[in-house]
N, C-alpha and C positions, 0 to 999 in steps of 0.2 A: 508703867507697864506698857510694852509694846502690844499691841492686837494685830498683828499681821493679816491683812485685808480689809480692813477695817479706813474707811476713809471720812473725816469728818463731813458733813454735806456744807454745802453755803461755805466754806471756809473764808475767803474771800469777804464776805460781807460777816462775816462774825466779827475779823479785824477792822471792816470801815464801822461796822456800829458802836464799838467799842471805843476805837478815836473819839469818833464824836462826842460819846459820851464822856470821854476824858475831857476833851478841851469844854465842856459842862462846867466840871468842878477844875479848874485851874490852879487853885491851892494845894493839891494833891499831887506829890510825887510819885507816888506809887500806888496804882489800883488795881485789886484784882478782881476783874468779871467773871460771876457767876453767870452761863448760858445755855440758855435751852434750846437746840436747835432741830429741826425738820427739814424734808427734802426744798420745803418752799416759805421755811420759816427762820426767820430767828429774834431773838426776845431773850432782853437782859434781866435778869433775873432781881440781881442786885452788884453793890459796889462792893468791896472790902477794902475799908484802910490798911487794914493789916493781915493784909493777905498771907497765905500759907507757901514760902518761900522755898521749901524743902522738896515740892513733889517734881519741878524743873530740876530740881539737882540730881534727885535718884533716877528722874528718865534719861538727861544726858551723861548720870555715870560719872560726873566731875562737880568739881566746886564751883559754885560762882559770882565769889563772895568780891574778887575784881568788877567783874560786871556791874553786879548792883549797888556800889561805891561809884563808880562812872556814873551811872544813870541818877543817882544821889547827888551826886557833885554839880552835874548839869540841872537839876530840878534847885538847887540852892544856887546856882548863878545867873538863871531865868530869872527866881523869885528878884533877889537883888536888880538886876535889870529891869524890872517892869514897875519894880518902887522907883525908881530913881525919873 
């Protein structure tokens, strides 16, 4: 759902907390962050392995089911790379 006016605060550092936190768990291709955020705050709530993939698709209106097969394929030829 679009909110028109509506501006997330911190955006910017939601994304750098959230890297971090990913390269955390390195085994995990796909996490989705739970965040609570304020004008001078932000704090992770929690991870989701199995995060809810549906609510990016109904915002951008398309499928993207390409996307997250790329992003899949590269998290499985990492893993391979850093066994080796």
């Amino acid at each position: 759902v679009v909110l028109p006016g509506i501006k997330v605060p911190n955006w910017p550092k939601v994304l750098e907390q959230c890297k971090k936190a990913a390269l955390l768990i390195p085994n995990y291709g796909y996490i989705g962050w739970d965040v609570a955020v304020s004008d001078d705050r932000v704090c992770i709530i929690e991870g989701n392995e199995v995060a809810n993939v549906d609510l990016p698709q109904v915002a951008c209106r398309c499928g993207l089911k390409k996307a997250y097969w790329a992003v899949k394929a590269l998290t499985l030829a990492n893993r391979k790379k850093n066994r080796s």
